[in-house]
DRENTOR-385961 format. One record per residue (C-alpha): residue number from 1; residue in three letters; x, y, z. Coordinates in steps of 0.5 Angstrom, whole numbers, plus 500, padded with zeros to 3 digits. Layout:
! residues N
> NUM  ALA  X  Y  Z
...
! end
This chain:
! residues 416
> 1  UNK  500  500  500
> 2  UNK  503  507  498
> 3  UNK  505  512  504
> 4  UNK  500  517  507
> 5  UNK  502  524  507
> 6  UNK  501  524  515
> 7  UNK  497  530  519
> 8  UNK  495  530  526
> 9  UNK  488  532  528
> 10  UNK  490  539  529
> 11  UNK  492  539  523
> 12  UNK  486  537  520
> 13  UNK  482  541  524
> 14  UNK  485  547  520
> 15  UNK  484  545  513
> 16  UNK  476  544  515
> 17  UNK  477  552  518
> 18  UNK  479  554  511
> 19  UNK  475  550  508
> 20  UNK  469  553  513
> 21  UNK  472  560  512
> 22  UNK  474  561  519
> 23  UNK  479  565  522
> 24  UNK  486  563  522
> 25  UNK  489  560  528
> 26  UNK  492  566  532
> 27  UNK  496  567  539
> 28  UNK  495  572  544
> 29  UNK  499  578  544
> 30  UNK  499  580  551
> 31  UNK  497  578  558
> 32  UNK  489  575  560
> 33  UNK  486  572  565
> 34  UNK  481  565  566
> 35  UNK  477  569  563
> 36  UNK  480  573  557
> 37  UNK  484  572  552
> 38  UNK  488  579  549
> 39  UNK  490  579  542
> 40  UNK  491  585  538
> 41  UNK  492  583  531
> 42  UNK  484  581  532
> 43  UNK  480  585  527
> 44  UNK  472  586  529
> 45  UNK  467  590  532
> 46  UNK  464  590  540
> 47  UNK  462  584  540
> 48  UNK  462  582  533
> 49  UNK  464  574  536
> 50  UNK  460  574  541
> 51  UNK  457  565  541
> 52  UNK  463  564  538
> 53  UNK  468  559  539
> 54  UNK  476  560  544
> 55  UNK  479  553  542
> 56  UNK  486  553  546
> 57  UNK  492  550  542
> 58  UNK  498  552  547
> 59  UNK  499  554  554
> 60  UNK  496  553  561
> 61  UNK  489  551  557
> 62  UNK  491  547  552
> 63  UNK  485  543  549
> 64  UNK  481  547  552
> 65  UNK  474  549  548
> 66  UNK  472  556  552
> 67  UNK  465  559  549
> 68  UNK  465  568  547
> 69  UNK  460  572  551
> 70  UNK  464  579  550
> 71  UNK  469  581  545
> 72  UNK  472  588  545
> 73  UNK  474  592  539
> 74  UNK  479  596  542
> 75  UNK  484  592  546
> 76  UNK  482  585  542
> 77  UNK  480  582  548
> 78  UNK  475  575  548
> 79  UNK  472  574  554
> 80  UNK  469  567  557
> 81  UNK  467  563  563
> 82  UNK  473  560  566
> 83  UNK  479  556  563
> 84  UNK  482  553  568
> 85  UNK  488  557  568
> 86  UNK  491  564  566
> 87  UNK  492  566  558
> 88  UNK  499  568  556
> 89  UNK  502  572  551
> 90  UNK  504  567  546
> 91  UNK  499  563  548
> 92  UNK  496  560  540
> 93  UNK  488  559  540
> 94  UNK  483  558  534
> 95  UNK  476  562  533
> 96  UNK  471  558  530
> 97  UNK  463  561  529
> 98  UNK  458  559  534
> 99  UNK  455  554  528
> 100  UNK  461  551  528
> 101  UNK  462  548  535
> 102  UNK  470  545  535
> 103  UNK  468  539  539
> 104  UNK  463  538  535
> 105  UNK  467  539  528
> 106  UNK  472  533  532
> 107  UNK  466  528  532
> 108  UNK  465  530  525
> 109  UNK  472  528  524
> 110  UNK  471  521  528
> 111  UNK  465  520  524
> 112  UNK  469  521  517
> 113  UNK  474  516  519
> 114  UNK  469  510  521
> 115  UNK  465  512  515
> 116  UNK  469  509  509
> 117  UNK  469  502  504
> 118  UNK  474  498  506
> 119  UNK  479  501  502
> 120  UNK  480  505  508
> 121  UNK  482  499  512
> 122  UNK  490  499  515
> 123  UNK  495  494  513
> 124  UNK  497  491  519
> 125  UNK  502  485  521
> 126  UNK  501  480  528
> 127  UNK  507  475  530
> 128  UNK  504  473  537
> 129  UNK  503  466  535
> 130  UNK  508  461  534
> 131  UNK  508  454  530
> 132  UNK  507  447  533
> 133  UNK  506  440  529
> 134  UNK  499  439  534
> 135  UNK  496  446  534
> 136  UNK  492  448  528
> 137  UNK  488  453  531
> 138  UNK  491  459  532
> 139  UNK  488  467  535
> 140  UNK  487  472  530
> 141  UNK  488  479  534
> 142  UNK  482  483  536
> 143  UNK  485  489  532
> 144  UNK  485  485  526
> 145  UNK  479  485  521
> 146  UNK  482  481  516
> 147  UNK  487  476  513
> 148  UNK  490  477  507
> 149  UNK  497  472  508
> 150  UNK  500  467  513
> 151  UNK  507  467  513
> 152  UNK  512  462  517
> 153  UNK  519  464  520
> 154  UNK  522  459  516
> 155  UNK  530  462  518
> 156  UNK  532  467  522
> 157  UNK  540  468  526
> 158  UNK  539  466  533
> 159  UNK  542  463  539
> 160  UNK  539  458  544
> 161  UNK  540  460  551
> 162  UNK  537  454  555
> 163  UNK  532  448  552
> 164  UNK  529  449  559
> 165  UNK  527  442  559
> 166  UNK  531  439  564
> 167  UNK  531  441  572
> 168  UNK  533  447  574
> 169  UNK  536  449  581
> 170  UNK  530  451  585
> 171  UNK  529  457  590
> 172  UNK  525  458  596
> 173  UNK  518  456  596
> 174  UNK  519  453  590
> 175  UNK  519  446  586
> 176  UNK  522  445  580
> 177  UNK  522  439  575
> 178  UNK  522  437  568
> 179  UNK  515  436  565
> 180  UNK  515  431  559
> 181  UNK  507  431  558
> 182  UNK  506  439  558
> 183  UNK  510  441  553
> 184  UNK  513  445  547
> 185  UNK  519  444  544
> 186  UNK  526  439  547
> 187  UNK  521  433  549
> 188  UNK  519  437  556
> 189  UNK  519  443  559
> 190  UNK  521  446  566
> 191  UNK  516  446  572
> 192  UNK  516  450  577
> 193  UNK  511  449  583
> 194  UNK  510  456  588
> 195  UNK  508  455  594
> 196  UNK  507  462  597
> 197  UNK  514  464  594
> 198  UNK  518  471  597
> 199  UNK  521  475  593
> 200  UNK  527  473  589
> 201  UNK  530  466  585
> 202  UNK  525  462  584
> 203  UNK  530  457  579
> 204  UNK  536  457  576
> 205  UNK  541  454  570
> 206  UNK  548  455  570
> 207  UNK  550  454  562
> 208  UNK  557  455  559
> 209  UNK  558  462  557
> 210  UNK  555  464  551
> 211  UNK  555  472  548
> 212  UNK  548  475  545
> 213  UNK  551  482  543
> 214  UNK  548  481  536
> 215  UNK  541  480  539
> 216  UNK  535  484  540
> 217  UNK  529  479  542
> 218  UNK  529  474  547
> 219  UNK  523  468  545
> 220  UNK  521  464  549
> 221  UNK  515  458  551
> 222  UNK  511  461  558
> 223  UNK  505  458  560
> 224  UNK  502  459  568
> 225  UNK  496  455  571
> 226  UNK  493  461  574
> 227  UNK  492  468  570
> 228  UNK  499  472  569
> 229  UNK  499  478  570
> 230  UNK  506  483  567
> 231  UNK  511  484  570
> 232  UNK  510  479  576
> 233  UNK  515  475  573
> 234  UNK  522  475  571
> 235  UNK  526  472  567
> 236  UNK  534  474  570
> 237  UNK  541  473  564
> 238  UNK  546  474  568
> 239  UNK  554  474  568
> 240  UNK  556  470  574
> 241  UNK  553  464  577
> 242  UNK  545  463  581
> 243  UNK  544  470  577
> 244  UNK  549  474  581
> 245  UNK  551  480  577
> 246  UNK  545  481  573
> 247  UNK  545  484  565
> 248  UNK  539  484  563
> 249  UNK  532  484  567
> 250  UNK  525  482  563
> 251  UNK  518  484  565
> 252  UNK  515  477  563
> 253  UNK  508  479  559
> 254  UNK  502  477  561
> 255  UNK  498  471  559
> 256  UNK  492  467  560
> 257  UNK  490  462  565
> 258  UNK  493  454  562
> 259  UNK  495  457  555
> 260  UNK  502  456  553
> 261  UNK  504  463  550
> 262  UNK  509  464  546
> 263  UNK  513  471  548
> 264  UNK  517  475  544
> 265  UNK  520  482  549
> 266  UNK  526  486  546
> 267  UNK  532  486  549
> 268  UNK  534  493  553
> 269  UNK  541  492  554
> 270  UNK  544  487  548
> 271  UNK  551  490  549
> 272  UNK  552  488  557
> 273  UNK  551  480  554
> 274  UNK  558  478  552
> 275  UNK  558  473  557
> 276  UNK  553  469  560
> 277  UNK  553  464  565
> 278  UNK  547  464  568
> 279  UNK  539  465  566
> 280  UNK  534  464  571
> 281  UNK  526  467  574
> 282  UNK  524  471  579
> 283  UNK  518  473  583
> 284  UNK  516  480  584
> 285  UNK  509  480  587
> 286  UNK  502  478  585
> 287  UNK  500  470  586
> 288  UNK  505  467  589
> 289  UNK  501  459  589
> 290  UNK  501  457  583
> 291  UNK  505  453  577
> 292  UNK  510  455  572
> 293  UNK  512  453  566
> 294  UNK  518  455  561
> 295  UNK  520  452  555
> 296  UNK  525  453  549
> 297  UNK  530  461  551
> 298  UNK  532  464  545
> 299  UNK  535  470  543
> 300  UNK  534  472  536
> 301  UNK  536  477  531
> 302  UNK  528  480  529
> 303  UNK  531  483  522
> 304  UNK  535  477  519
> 305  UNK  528  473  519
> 306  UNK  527  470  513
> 307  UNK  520  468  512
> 308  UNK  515  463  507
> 309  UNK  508  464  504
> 310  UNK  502  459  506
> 311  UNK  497  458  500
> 312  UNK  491  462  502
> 313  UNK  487  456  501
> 314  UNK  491  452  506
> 315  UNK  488  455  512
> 316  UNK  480  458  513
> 317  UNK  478  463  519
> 318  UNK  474  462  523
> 319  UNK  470  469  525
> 320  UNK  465  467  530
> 321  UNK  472  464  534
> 322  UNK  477  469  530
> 323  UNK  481  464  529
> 324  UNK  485  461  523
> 325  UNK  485  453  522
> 326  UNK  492  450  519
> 327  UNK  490  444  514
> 328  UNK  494  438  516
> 329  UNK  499  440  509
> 330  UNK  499  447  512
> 331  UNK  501  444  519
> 332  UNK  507  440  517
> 333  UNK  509  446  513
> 334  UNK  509  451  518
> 335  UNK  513  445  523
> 336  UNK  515  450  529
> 337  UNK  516  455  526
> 338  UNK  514  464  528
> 339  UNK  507  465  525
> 340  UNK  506  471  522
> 341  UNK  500  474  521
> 342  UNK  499  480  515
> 343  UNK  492  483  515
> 344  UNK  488  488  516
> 345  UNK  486  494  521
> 346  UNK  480  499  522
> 347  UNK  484  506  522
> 348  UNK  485  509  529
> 349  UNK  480  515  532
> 350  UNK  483  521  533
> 351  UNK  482  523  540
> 352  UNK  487  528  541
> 353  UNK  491  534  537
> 354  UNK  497  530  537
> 355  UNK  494  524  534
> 356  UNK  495  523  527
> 357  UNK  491  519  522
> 358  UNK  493  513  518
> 359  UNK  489  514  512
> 360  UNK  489  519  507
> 361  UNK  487  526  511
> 362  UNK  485  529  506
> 363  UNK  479  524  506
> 364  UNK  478  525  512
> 365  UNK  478  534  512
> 366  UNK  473  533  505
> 367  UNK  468  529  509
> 368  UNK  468  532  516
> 369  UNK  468  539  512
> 370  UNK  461  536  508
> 371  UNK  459  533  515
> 372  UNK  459  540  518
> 373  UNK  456  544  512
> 374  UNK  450  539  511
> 375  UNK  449  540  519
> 376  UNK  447  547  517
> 377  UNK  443  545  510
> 378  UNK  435  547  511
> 379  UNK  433  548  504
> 380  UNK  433  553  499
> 381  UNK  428  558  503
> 382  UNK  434  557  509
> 383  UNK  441  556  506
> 384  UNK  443  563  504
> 385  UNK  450  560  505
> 386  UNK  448  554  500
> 387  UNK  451  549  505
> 388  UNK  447  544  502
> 389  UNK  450  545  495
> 390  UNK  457  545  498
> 391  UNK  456  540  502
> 392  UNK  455  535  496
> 393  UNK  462  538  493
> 394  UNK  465  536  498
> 395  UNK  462  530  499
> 396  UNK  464  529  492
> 397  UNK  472  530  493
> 398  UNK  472  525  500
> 399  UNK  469  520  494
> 400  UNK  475  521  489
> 401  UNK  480  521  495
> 402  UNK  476  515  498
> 403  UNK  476  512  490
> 404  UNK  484  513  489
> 405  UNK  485  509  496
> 406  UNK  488  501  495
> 407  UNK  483  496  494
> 408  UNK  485  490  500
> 409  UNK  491  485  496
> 410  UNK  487  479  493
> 411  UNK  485  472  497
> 412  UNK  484  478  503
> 413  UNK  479  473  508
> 414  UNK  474  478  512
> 415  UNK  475  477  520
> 416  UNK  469  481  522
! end
């Protein structure tokens, strides 16, 4: 998909004030109050913008929308009721007519971008699920609305830290043992059975000293019998033995109850780990009875992935459960290997200035301007502006600019 021009809610807030003919943004020219604003660059008479619209883009009142009950001509001055602090000099604002309230213009832009074919659909890539030669199912992201190609890591350069199948030297409160019938990878996992463990080691494992410099994600199998909660958990690389002079200390994400998760968390300090010795887990806080278990560490270099692509009609979806179902070919092909997911998104809503559109903004000022004008429309008799026959123009510009957006890649798969 060709690149968007990028533009902020602000940004396309200004495009629909010159399309409405509003004033241009302003700044304040010396000092106000709460309730006033001073800028002398204002042209008008006494009262002239009475009922219209003060909305804040800088200082104190940031994002503040503040409605005119007094203007006077010969200072520049706007008066409203309270913001919630003092006006500046050089603090920037915009007016906008009493018809145009700005929070209602910020709906408008909402509005324009839900309303769009699904041309106007956001790329969107997903690599949370991880093959393995017994599943065939696997979760579709609530983000994604559909599926238009399955990739599988086919190569990739990394190094195994621990197989995490064998026993590791248990902590306090904790016991550790090799599960051969709960497993994902090396014909058994790492158990740990935690019994209102303290904070601290929960197990370790003593490995000859490996240099992961060149690797920037740590991989690794995690399943809990309760509800994991991020963060309560560790997974410690260290440089000297029982994970004394630690190098790297990783929040482990969050997962669901009995479900073997796969993880993937970017490494923070790559260039302290020449030299590792030991790896390990520790309890931070949270549910301290339960059991663990961890299978298959490895630390992986995510830009030299090498990836395969899955005949679309290898795998179908599943909508109601939002899972895609690997035939058995699909299985065997995928082996276990990373699965990547390439699809699409709905486009983001814009909630603050600072949020910017992931579809074309000039889509999104087109039909927001015609959202406004049609608001006004009344009918011949009424609409001395002509609001209606702009709307439609602006309308139609929103259509051409919806018109010239990338249609969905061919064997797309619908989600919702």
């Amino acid at each position: 998909m060709a690149a968007i021009q990028s533009r902020t809610r602000e940004q396309i807030r200004r495009s629909v004030a010159a399309n409405l003919d509003q004033l241009p943004a302003s700044a304040a020219t010396g000092t106000g109050s709460s309730t006033t604003i001073v800028d002398a660059s204002t042209l008008g008479g006494d009262d002239e913008y009475n009922g219209g619209w003060i909305l804040f883009t800088s200082g104190a009142n940031d994002g503040v929308i503040r409605r005119v009950t007094d203007y006077t001509s010969s200072t520049g001055t706007f008066t409203f009721k309270p913001a919630a602090g003092s006006t500046s000099s050089d603090d920037s604002y915009e007016f906008w007519r009493s018809e145009y309230p700005p929070a209602r213009i910020h709906e408008f832009i909402n509005d324009s971008i839900i309303q769009r074919t699904a041309r106007g659909l956001v790329i969107d890539e997903d690599i949370s699920n991880h093959g393995h030669i017994r599943d065939s199912r696997y979760d579709i992201p609530s983000a994604m609305v559909a599926v238009s190609q399955i990739d599988y890591r086919s190569d990739f350069s990394g190094k195994r830290v621990d197989e995490a199948n064998t026993a590791w030297t248990q902590g306090t409160s904790v016991t550790i043992t090799a599960d051969s019938e709960d497993f994902k990878a090396h014909s058994s996992a790492t158990r740990m059975s935690l019994s209102s463990v303290s904070a601290g080691t929960m197990g370790y494992k003593d490995i000859t000293s490996i240099d992961l410099r060149k690797y920037d994600t740590l991989e690794f199998w995690f399943k809990s019998s309760d509800a994991h909660v991020a963060g309560t958990l560790t997974i410690v690389l260290a440089a000297a033995s029982a994970l004394s002079s630690a190098k790297e200390t990783i929040n482990i994400p969050a997962a669901d109850a009995r479900t073997w998760t796969y993880m993937r968390v970017t490494l923070t300090n790559p260039e302290e780990l020449s030299a590792i010795t030991s790896v390990g887990v520790k309890y931070v806080s949270g549910d301290n009875s339960r059991y663990i278990w961890i299978n298959d560490i490895k630390a992986v270099q995510t830009e030299s992935a090498v990836h395969n692509r899955l005949w679309s009609g290898s795998y179908r979806i599943d909508r109601e459960a939002r899972k895609v179902f690997l035939t058995e070919a699909a299985r065997k092909e995928v082996g276990y290997n990373l699965i990547r997911l390439i699809g699409y998104k709905l486009p983001s809503l814009l909630s603050a200035d600072s949020d910017t559109a992931n579809i074309d903004p000039d889509l999104v000022a087109a039909r927001t301007t015609s959202k406004a004008l049609f608001s006004l429309a009344r009918g011949r008799t009424t609409d001395p502006d002509d609001s209606d026959r702009r709307a439609a123009f602006y309308e139609g510009v929103a259509a051409q600019a919806e018109r010239s957006l990338p249609a969905l890649r061919p064997g797309t798969k619908m989600v919702d």
